[in-house]
C-alpha positions as CSV (number, residue, x, y, z in Angstrom):
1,X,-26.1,-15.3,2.3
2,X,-23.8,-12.5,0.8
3,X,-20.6,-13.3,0.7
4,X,-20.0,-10.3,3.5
5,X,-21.9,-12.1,5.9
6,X,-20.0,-15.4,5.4
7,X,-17.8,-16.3,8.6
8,X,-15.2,-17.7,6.8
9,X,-15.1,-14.5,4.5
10,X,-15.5,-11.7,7.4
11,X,-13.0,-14.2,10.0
12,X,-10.1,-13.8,7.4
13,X,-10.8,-9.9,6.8
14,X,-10.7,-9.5,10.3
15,X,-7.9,-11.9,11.2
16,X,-6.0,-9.6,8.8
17,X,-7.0,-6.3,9.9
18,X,-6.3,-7.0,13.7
19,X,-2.7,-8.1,12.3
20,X,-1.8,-5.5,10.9
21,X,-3.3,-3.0,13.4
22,X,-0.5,-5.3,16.0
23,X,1.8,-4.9,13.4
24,X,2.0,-1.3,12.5
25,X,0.2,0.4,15.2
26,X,1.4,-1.6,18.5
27,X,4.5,-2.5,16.8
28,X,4.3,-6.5,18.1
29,X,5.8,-9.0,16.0
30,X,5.1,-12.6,16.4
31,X,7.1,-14.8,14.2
32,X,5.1,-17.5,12.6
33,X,1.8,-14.8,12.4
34,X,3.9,-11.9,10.9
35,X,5.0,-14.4,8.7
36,X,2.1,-16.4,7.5
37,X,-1.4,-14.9,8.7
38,X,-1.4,-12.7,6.4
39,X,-1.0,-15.2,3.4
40,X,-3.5,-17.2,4.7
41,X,-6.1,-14.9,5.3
42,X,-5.1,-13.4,1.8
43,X,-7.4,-15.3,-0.6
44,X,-10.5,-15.9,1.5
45,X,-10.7,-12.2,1.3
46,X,-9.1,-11.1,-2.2
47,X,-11.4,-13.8,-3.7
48,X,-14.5,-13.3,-1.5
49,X,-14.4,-9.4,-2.3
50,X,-14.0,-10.3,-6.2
51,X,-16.4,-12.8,-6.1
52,X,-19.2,-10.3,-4.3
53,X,-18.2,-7.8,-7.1
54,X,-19.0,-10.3,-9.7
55,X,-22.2,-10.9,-8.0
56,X,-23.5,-7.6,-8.5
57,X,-22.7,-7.3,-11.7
58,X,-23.3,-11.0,-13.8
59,X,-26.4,-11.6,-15.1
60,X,-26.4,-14.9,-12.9
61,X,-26.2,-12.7,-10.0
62,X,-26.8,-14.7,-6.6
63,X,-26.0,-17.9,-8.3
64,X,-22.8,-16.8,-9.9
65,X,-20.0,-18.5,-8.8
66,X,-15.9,-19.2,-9.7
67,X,-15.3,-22.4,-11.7
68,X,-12.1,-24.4,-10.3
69,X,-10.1,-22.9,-13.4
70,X,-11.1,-19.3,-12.7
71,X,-10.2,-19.9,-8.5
72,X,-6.5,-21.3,-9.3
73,X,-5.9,-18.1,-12.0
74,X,-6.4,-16.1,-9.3
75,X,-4.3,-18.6,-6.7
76,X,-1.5,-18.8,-9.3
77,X,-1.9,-14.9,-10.0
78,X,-1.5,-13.9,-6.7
79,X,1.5,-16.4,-5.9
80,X,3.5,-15.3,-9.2
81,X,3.0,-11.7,-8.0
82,X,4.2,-11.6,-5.0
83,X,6.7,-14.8,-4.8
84,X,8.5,-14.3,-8.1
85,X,7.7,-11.3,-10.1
86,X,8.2,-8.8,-7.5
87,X,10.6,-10.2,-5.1
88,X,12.9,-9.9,-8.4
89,X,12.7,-6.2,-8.5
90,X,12.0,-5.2,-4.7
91,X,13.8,-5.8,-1.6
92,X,10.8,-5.4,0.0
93,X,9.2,-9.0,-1.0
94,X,11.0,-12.0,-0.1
95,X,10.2,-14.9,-2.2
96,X,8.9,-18.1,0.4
97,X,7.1,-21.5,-1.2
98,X,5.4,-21.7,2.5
99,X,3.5,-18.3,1.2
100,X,2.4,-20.1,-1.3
101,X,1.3,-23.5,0.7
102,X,-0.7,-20.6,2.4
103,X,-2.2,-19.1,-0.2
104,X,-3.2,-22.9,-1.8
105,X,-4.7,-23.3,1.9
106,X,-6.3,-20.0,1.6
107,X,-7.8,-20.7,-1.6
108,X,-9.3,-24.4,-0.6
109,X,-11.0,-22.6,2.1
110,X,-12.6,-19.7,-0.1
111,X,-13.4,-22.4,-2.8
112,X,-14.9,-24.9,0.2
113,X,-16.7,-22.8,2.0
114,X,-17.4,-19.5,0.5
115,X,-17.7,-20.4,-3.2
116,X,-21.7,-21.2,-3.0
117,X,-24.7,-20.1,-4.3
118,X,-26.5,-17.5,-2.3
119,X,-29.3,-18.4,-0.7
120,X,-32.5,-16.7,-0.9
């Protein structure tokens, strides 16, 4: 299974895009999902995306998948981004542990459930 077809990869991308469609284009805001969705669904996809790249282009190809080190780079990567680094130059982020509670969850779930050998 590529990682494209993987429900708990194309849930999260869609989770997300529906968002921000509500968000942007109907202009609804609901509290708790403007707030945290977003995060949540964040690394399923960032990391499902990066890992399907990597797939077409290692030599292990179908079998190639993150170690635990290589997953929490991209965890910490992502949570230094966008809850210190830029919230210290930008009014635009706001800097929240809870993002980062979400993007821990969203990363357990990518590592759980989409971090597997394809099968053939």
């Amino acid at each position: 299974m590529t990682v494209f077809n993987n429900p708990f990869f194309w849930i999260p991308a869609l989770l997300f895009a529906v968002n921000q469609f509500i968000e942007r284009i109907l202009a609804i805001y609901i509290p708790w999902v403007h707030a945290y969705l977003d995060d949540l669904m964040a690394m399923p996809v960032i990391l499902g995306i990066t890992l399907q790249v990597y797939r077409w282009i290692h030599p292990q190809k179908d079998a190639f998948v993150f170690s635990k080190v290589q997953t929490f780079v991209g965890f910490a990567y992502i949570s230094f981004i966008f809850e210190w680094f830029l919230p210290r130059f930008s009014t635009t982020y706001t800097a929240d542990v809870w993002d980062v509670l979400c993007y821990a969850l969203g990363t357990l779930i990518f590592y759980i459930f989409i971090n597997k050998p394809q099968e053939k």
